[in-house]
mmCIF file of the N, C-alpha and C atoms, coordinates in Angstrom:
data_MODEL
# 
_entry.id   MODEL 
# 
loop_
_atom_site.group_PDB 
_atom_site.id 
_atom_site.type_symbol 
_atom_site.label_atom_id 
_atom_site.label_alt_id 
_atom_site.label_comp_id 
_atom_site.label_asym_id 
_atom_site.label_entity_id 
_atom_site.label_seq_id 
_atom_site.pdbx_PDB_ins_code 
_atom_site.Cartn_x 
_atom_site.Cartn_y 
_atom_site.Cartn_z 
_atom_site.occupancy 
_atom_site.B_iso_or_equiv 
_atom_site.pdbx_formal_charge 
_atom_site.auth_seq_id 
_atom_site.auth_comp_id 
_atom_site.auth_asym_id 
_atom_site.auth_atom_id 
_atom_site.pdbx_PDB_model_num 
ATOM 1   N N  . UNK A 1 1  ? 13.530  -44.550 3.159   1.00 0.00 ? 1  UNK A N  1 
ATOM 2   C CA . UNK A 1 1  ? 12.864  -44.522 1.855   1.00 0.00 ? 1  UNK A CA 1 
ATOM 3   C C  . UNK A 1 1  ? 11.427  -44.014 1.987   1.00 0.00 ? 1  UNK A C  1 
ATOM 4   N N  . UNK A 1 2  ? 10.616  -44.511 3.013   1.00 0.00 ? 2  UNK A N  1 
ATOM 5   C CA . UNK A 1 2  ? 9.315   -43.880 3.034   1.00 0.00 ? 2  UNK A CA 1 
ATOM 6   C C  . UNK A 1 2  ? 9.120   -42.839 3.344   1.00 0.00 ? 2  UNK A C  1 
ATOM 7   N N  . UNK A 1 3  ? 10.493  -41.800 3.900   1.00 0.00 ? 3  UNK A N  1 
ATOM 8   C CA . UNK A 1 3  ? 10.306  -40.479 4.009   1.00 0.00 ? 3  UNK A CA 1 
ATOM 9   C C  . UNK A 1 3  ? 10.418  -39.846 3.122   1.00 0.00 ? 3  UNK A C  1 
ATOM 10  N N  . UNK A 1 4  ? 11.286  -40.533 2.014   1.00 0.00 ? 4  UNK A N  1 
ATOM 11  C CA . UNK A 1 4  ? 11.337  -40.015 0.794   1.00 0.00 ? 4  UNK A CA 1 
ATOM 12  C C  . UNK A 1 4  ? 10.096  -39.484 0.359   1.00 0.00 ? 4  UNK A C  1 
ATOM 13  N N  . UNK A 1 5  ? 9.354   -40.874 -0.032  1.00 0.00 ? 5  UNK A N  1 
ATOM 14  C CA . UNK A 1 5  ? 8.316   -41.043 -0.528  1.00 0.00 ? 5  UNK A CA 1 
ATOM 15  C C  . UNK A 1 5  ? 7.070   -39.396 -0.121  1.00 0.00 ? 5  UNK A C  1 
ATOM 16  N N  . UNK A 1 6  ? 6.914   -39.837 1.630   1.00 0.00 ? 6  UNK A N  1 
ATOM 17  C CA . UNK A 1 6  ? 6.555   -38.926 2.233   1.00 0.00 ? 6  UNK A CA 1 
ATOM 18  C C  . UNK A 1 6  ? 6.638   -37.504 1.556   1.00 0.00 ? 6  UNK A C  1 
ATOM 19  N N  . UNK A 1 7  ? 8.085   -37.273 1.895   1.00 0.00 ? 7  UNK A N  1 
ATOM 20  C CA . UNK A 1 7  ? 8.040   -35.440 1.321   1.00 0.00 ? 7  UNK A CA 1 
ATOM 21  C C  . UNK A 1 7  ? 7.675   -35.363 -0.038  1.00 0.00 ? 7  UNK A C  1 
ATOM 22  N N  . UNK A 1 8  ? 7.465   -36.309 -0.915  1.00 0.00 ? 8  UNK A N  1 
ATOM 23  C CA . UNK A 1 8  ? 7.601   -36.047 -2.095  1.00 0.00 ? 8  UNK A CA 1 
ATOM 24  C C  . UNK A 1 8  ? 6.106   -36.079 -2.059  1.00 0.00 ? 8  UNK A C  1 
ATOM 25  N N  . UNK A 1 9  ? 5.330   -36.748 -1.971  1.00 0.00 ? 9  UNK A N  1 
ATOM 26  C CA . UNK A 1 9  ? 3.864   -36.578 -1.233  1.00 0.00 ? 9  UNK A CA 1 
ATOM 27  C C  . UNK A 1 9  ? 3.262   -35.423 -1.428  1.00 0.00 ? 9  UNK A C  1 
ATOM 28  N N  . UNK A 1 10 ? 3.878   -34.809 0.020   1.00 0.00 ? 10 UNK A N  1 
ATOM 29  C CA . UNK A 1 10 ? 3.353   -33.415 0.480   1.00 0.00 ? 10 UNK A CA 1 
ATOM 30  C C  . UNK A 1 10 ? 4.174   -32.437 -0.722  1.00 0.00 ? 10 UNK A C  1 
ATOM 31  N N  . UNK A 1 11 ? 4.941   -32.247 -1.010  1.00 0.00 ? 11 UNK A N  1 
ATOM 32  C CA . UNK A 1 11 ? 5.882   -31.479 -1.929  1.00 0.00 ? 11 UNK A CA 1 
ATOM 33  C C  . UNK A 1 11 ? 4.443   -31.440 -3.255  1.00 0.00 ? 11 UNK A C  1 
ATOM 34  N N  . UNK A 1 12 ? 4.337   -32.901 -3.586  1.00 0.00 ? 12 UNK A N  1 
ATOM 35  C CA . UNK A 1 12 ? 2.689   -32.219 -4.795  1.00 0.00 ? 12 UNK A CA 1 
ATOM 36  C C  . UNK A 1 12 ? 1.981   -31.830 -3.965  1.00 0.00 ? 12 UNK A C  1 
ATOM 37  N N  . UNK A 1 13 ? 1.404   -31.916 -2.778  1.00 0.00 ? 13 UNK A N  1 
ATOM 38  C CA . UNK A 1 13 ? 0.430   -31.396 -2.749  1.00 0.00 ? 13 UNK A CA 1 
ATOM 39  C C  . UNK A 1 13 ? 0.291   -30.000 -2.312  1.00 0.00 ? 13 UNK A C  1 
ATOM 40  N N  . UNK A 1 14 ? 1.546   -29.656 -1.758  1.00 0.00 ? 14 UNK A N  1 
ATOM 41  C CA . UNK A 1 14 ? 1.779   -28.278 -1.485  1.00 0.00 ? 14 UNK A CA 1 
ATOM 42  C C  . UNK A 1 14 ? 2.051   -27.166 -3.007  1.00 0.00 ? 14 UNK A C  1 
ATOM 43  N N  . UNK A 1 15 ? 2.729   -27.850 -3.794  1.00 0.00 ? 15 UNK A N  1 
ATOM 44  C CA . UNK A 1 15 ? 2.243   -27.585 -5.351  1.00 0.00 ? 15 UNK A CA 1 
ATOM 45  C C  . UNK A 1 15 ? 1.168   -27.046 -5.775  1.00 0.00 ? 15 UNK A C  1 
ATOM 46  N N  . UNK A 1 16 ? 0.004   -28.292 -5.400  1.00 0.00 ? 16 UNK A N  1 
ATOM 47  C CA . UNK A 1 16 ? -1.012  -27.954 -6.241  1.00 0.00 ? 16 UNK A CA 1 
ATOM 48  C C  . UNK A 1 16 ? -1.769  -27.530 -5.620  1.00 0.00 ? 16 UNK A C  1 
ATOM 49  N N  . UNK A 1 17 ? -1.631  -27.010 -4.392  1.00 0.00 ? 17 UNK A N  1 
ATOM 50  C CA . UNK A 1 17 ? -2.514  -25.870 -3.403  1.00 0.00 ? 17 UNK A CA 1 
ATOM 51  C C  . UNK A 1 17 ? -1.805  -24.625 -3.549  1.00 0.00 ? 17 UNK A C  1 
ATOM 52  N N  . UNK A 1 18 ? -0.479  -24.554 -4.043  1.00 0.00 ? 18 UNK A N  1 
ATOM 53  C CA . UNK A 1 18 ? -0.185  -23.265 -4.572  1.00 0.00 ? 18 UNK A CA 1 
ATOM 54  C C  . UNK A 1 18 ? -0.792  -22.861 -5.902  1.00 0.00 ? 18 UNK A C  1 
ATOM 55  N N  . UNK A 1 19 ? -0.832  -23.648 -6.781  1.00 0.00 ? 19 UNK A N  1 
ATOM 56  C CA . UNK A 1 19 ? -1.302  -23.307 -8.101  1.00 0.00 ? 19 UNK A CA 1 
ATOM 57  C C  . UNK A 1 19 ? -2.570  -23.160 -7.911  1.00 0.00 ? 19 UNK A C  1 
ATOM 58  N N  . UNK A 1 20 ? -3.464  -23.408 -7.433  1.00 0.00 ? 20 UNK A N  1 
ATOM 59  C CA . UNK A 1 20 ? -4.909  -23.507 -7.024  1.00 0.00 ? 20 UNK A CA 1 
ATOM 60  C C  . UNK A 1 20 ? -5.091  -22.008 -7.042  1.00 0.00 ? 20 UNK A C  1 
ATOM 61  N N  . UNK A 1 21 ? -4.336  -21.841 -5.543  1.00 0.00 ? 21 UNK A N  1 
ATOM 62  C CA . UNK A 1 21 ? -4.496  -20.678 -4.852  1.00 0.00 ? 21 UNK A CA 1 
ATOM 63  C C  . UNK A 1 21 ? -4.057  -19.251 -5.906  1.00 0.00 ? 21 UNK A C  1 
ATOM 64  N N  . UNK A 1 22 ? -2.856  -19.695 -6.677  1.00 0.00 ? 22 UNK A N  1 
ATOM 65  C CA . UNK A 1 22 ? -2.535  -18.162 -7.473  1.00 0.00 ? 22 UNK A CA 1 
ATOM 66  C C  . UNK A 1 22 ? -3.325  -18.186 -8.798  1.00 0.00 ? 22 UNK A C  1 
ATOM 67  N N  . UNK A 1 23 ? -3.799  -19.493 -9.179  1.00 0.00 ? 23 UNK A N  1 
ATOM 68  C CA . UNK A 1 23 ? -5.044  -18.877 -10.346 1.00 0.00 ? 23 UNK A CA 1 
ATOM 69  C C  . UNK A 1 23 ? -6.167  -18.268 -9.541  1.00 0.00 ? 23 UNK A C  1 
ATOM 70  N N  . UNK A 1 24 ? -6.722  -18.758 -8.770  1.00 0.00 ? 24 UNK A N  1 
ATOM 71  C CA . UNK A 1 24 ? -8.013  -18.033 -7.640  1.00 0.00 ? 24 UNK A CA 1 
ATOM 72  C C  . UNK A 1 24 ? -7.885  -16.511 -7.895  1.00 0.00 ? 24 UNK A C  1 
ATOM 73  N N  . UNK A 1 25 ? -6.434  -16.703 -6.893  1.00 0.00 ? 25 UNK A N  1 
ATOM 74  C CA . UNK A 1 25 ? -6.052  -15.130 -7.065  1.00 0.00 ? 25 UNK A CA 1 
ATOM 75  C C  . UNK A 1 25 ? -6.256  -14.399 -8.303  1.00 0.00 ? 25 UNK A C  1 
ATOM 76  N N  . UNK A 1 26 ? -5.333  -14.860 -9.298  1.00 0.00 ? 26 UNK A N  1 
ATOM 77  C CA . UNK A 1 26 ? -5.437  -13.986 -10.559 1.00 0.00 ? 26 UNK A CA 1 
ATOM 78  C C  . UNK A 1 26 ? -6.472  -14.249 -11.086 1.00 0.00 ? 26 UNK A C  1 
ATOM 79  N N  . UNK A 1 27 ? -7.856  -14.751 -10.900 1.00 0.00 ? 27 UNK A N  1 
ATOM 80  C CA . UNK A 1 27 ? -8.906  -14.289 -11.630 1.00 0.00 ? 27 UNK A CA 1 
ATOM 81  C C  . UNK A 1 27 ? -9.373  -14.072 -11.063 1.00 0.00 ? 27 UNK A C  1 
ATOM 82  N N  . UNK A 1 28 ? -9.173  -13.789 -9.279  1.00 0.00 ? 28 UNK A N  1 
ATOM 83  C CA . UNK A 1 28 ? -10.425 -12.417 -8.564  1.00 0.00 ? 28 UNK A CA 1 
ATOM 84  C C  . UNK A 1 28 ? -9.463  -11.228 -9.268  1.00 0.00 ? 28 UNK A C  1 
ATOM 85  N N  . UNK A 1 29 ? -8.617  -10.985 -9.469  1.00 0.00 ? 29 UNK A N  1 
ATOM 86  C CA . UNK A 1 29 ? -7.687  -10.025 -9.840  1.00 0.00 ? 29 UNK A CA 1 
ATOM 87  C C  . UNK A 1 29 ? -8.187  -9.375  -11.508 1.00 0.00 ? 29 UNK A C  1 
ATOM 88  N N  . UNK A 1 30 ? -8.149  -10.692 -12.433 1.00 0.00 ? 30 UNK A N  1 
ATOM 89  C CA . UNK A 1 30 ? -8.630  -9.768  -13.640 1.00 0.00 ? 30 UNK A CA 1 
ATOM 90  C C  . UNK A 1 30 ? -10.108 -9.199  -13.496 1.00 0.00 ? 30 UNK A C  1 
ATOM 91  N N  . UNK A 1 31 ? -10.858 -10.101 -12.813 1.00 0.00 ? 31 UNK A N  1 
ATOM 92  C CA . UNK A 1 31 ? -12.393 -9.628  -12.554 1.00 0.00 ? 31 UNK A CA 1 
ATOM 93  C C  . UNK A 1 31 ? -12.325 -8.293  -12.005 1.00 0.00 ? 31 UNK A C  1 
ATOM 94  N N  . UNK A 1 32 ? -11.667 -8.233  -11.195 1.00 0.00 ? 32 UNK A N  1 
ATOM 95  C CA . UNK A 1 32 ? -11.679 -6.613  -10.598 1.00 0.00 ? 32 UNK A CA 1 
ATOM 96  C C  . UNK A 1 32 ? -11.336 -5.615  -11.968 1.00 0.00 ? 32 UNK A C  1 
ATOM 97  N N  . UNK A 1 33 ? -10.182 -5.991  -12.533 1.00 0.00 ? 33 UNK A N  1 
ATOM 98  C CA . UNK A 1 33 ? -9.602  -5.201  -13.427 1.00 0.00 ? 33 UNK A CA 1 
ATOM 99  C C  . UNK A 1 33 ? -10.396 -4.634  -14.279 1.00 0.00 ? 33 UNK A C  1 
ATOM 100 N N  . UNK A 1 34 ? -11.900 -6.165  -14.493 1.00 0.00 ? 34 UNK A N  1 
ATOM 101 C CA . UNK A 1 34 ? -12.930 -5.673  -15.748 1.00 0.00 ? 34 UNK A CA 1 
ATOM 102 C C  . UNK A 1 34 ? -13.798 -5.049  -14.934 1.00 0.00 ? 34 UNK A C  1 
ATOM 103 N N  . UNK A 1 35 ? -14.031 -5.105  -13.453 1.00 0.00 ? 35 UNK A N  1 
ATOM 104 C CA . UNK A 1 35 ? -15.030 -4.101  -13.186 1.00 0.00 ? 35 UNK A CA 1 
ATOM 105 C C  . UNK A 1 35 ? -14.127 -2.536  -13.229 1.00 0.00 ? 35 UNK A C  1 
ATOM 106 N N  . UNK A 1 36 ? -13.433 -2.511  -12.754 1.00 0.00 ? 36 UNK A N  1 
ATOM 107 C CA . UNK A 1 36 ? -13.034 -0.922  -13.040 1.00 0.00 ? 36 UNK A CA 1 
ATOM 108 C C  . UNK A 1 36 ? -12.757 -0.171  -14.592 1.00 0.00 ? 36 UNK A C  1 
ATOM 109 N N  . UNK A 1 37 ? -12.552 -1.688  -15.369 1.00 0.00 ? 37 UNK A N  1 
ATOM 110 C CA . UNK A 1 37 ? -12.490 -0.666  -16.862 1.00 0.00 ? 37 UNK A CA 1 
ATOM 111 C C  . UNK A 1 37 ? -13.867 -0.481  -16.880 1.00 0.00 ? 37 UNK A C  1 
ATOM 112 N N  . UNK A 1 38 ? -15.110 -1.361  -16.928 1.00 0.00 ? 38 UNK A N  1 
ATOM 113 C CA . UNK A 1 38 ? -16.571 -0.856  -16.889 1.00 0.00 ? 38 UNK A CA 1 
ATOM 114 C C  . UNK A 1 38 ? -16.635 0.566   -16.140 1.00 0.00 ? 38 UNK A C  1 
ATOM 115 N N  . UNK A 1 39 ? -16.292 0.355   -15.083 1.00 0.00 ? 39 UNK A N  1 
ATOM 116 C CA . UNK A 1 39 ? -16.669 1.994   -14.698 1.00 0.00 ? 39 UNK A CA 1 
ATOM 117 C C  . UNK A 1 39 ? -15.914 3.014   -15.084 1.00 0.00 ? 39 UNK A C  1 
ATOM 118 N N  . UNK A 1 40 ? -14.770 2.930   -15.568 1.00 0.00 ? 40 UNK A N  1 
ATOM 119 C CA . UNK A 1 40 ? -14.071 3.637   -16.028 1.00 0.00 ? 40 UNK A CA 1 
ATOM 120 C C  . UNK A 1 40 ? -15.138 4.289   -17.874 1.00 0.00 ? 40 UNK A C  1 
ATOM 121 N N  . UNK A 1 41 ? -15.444 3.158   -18.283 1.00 0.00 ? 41 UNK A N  1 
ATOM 122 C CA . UNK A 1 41 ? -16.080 3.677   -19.322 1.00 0.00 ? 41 UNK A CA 1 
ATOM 123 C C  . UNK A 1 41 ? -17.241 4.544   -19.057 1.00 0.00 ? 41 UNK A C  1 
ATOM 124 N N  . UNK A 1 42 ? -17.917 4.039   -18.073 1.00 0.00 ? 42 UNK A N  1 
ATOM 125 C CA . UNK A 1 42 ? -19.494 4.495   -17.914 1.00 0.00 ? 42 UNK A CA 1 
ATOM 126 C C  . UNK A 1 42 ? -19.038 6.042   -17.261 1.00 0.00 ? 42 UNK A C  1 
ATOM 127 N N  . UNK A 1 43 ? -18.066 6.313   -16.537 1.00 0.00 ? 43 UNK A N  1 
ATOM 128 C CA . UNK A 1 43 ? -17.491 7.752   -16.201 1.00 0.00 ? 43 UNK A CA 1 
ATOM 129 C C  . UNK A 1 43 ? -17.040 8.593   -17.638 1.00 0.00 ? 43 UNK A C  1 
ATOM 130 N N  . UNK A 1 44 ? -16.628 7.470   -18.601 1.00 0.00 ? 44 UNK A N  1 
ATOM 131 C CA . UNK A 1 44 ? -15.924 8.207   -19.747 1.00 0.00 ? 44 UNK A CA 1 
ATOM 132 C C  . UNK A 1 44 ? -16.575 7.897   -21.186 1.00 0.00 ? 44 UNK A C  1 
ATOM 133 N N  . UNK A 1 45 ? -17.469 8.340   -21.304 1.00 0.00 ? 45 UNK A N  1 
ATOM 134 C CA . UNK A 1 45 ? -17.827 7.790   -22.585 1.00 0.00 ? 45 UNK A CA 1 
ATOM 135 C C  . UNK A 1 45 ? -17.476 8.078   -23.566 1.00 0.00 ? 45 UNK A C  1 
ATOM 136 N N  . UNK A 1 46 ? -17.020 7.104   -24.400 1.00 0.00 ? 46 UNK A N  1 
ATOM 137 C CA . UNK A 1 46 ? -16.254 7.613   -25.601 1.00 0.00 ? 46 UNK A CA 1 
ATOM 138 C C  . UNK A 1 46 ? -17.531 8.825   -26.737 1.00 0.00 ? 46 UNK A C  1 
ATOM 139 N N  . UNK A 1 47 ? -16.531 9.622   -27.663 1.00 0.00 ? 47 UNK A N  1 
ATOM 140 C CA . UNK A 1 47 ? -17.484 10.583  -27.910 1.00 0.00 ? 47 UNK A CA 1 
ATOM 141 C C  . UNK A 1 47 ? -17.481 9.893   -29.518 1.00 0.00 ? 47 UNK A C  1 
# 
């Protein structure tokens, strides 16, 4: 029973170090996205 317990334990916490980790990710990811539309504009200026 306490191994139960155990994996179920680590099972959240391996969870919520995944979720951590892929929002991190996806907002170094949109940040990039808004620096290249910025430069994309400043190369293209609308007329």
């Amino acid at each position: 029973m306490a191994n139960e317990e155990r994996l179920d334990s680590l099972k959240d916490q391996i969870e919520g170090t995944v979720k951590k980790v892929v929002e991190e990710v996806t907002h170094d990811k949109s940040q990039e996205e808004a620096k290249k539309d910025k430069q994309k504009a400043k190369m293209n200026p609308e007329k």
